[in-house]
Every structure is written in structure tokens, then in C-alpha cells.
KEGU-746823 format. One record per residue (C-alpha): residue number from 1; y, z, x; residue in one letter. Coordinates in pm, 1 decimal, padded with zeros to 6 digits, always signed. Example, Ala and Ser with C-alpha at 12.3 -4.5 7.8 and 13.67 -1.06 7.14 Angstrom:
<1 <-00450.0 +00780.0 +01230.0> a>
<2 <-00106.0 +00714.0 +01367.0> s>
//
This chain:
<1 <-07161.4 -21357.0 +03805.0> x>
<2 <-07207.5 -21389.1 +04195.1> x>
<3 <-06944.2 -21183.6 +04321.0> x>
<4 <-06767.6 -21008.3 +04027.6> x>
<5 <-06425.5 -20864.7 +04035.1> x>
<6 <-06263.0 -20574.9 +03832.2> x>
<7 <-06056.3 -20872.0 +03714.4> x>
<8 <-06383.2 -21076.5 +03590.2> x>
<9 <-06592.4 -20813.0 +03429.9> x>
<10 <-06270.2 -20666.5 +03246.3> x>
<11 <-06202.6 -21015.7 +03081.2> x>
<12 <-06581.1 -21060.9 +03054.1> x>
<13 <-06564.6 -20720.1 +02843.9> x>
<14 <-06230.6 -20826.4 +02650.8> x>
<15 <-06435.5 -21149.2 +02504.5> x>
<16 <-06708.7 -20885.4 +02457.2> x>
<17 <-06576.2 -20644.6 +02232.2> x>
<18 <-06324.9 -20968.2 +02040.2> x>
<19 <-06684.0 -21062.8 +01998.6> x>
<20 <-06888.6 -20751.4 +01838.1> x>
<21 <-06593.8 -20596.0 +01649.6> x>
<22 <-06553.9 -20942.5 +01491.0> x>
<23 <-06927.3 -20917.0 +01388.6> x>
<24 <-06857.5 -20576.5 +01245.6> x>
<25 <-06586.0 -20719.9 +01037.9> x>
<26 <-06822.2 -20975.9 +00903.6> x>
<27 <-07145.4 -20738.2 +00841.9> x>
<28 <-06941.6 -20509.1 +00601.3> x>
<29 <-06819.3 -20797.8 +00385.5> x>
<30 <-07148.8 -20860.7 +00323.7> x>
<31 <-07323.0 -20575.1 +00348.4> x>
<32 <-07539.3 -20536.7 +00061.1> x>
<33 <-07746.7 -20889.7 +00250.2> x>
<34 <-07815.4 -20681.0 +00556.8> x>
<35 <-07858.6 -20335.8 +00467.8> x>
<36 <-08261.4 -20379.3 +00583.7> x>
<37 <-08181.3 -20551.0 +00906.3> x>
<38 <-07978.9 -20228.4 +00991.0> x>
<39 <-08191.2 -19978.6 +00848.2> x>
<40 <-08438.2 -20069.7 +01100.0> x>
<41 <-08169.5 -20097.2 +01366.5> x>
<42 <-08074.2 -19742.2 +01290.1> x>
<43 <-08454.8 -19629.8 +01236.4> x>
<44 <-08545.4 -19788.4 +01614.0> x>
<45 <-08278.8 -19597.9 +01773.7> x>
<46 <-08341.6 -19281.9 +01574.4> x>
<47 <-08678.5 -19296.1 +01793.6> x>
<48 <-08502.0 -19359.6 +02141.8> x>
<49 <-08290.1 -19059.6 +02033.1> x>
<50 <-08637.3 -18819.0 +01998.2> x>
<51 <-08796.2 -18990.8 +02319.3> x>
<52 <-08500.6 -19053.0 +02534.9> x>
<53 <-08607.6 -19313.1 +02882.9> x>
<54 <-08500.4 -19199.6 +03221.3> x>
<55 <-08191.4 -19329.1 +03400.8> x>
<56 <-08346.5 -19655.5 +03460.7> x>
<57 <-08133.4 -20013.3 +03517.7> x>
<58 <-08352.8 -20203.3 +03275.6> x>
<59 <-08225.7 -20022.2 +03003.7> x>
<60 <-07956.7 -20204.6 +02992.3> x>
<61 <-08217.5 -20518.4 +02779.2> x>
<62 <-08229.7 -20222.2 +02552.5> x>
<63 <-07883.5 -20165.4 +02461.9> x>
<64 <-07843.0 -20542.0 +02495.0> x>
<65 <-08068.1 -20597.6 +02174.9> x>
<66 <-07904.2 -20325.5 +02013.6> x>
<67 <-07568.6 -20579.0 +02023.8> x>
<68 <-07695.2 -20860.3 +01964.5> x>
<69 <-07907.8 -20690.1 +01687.3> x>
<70 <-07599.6 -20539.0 +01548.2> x>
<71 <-07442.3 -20928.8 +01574.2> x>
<72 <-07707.6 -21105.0 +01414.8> x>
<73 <-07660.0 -20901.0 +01074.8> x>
<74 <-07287.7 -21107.0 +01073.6> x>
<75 <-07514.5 -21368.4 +00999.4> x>
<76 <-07319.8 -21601.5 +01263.3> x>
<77 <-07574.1 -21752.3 +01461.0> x>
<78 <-07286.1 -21864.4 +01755.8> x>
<79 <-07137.0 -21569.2 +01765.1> x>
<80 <-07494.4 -21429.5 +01852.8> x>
<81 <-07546.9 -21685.5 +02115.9> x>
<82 <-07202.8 -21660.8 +02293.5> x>
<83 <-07225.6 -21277.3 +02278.9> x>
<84 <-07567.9 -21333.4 +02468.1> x>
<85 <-07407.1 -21546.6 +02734.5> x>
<86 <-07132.9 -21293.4 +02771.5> x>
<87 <-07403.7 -21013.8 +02811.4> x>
<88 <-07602.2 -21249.4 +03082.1> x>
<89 <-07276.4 -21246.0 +03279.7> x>
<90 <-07228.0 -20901.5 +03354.0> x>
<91 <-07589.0 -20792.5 +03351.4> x>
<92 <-07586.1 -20748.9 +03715.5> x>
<93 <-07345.0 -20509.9 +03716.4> x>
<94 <-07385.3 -20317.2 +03369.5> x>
<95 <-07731.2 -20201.5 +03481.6> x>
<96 <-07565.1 -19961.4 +03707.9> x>
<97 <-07412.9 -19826.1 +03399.6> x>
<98 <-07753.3 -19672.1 +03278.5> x>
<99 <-07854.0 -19536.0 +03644.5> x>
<100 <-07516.5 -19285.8 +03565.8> x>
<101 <-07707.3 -18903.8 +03455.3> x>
<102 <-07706.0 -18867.8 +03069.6> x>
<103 <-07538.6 -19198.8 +02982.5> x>
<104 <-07861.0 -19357.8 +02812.3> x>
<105 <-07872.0 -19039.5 +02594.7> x>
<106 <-07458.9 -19102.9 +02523.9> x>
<107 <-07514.3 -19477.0 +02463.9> x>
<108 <-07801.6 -19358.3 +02209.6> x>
<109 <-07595.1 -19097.7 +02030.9> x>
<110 <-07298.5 -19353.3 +01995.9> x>
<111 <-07529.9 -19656.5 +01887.6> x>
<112 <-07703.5 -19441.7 +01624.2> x>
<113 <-07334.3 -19358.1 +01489.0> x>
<114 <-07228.4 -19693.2 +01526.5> x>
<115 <-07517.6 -19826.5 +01274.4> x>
<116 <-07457.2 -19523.7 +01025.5> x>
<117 <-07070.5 -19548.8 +01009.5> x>
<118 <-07172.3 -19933.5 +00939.5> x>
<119 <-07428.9 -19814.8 +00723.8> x>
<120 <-07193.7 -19611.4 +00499.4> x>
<121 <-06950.6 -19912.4 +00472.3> x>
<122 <-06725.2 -19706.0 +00679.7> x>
<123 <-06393.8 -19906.6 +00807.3> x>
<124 <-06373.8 -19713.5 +01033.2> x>
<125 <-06703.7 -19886.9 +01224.3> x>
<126 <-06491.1 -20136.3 +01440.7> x>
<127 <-06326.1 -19802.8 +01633.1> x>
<128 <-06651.0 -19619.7 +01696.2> x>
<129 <-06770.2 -19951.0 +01886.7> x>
<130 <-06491.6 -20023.2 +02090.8> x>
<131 <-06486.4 -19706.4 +02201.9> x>
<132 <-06820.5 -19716.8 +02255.0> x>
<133 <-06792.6 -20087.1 +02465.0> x>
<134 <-06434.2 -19919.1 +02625.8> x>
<135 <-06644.2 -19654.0 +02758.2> x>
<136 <-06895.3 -19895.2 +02917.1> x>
<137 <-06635.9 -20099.1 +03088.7> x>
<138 <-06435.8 -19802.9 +03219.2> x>
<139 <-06791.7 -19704.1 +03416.6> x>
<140 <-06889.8 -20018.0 +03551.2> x>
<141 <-06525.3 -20106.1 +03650.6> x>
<142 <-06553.4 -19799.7 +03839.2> x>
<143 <-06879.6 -19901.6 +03998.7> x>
<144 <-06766.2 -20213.5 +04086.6> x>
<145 <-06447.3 -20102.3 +04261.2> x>
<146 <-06657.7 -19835.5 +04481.3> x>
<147 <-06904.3 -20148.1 +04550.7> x>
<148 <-06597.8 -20358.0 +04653.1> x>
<149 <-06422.2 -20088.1 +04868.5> x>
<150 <-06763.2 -20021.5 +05052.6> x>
<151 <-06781.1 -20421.0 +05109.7> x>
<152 <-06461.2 -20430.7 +05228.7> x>
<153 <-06497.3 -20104.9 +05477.2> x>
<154 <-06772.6 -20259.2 +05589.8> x>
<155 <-06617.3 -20604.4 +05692.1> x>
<156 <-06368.0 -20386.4 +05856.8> x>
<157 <-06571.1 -20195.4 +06053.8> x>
<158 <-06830.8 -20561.3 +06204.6> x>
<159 <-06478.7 -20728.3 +06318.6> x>
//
């Protein structure tokens, strides 16, 4: 995404969370097949939760496996891959999403009940995620619209 609008990454995170909750529908139709897969999901975040990392940009790879983790137990292998291209496009601007005080140790708190709630067969899965995504968007949109005004103020002020 070279110059991303509030238009772009919103549509970027509609396809997004069509994508994941559509996974989540999938994984608890079948999820005595997976239960493993997100046992260990749930287990590897249960460890970021006792060691939380420091606001740092590059978490965002992090909670980028968790996803496509969290896809791959749908057991769709192009929903996986068009997720990933969806999570390549707004990269650049989701990283500033994890540089925002405590919202690594929020993404971790809402991941770990995000697996569980899956975990316990619990309809009620596809809600905590989009909440979860929602909550992600509403930040970065917000980023990106301070980003835009300051590029704009500053056009204004070299004419």
C-alpha cells in the first residue's frame, strides 16, 4: 500500500475480518480435527501473556501468525493465502498499532480469549474477533488520518 487512505485500509480491514470470521465459522464445524493445532495456539500466547514484548512495530509478524494460525485450523489453504496478502497490504501501517502503550498486552489478552472461546466450541467466537479486528482498525484509521492531516499541513505550509 504506497499511500494508504482511511478509505483503503477500512476496505482492506472489511475483506479482513469477512475473511477470519469465515475461518472461525469453519474451525468449529470441525473442531474435534483441530483441537491440537489450537491448543498450541492458545499455549504460545499463554507465554506472551507471562513475558509480555515492549511496544515494538515488529510485533505486528506476531499477531500476524496468530491470524493466519487461527486460519489455517479452517483447513482452507486459500483462505490462508488471501488473508496473508490482505495482512501484507496494510502492514505498513498496522505496525503503528503496536507502538500505541499497552496495546500488545490488549491484543494478547483478546487473542488468548479468542482461542479459548474457540476452544470451548463457543458461538459466540466470531464476536470476540471482530471486536478484536474492529478495535485494530479503529486505531490505525486514527493513525492514518493524523499522518494524512500532518502531510497535508505540511504541503500547505512549502507553497
Amino acid at each position: 500500500m504506497k499511500h494508504p487512505t482511511t478509505r483503503s485500509v477500512g476496505e482492506l480491514y472489511d475483506v479482513r475480518k469477512a475473511l477470519e470470521l469465515y475461518a472461525v465459522r469453519l474451525t468449529l464445524e470441525g473442531l474435534g480435527a483441530v483441537r491440537n493445532q489450537l491448543e498450541q495456539l492458545r499455549d504460545d500466547w499463554s507465554a506472551l501473556e507471562r513475558e509480555a514484548p515492549d511496544p515494538d512495530p515488529e510485533f505486528v509478524l506476531i499477531d500476524e501468525d496468530f491470524h493466519l494460525r487461527l486460519a489455517e485450523a479452517a483447513g482452507n489453504a486459500e483462505l490462508v493465502e488471501q488473508l496473508r496478502r490482505v495482512n501484507e497490504r496494510i502492514r505498513p501501517v498496522r505496525t503503528h498499532d503496536f507502538l500505541q502503550p499497552r496495546r500488545i498486552e490488549q491484543t494478547t489478552t483478546q487473542h488468548l480469549a479468542i482461542v479459548k472461546a474457540l476452544l470451548a466450541g463457543d458461538p459466540s467466537t466470531g464476536s470476540l474477533l471482530e471486536a478484536h479486528i474492529c478495535e485494530s482498525q479503529r486505531v490505525v484509521e486514527e493513525l492514518v488520518g493524523r499522518v494524512l492531516e500532518r502531510m497535508v499541513g505540511l504541503g500547505a505550509q512549502s507553497r
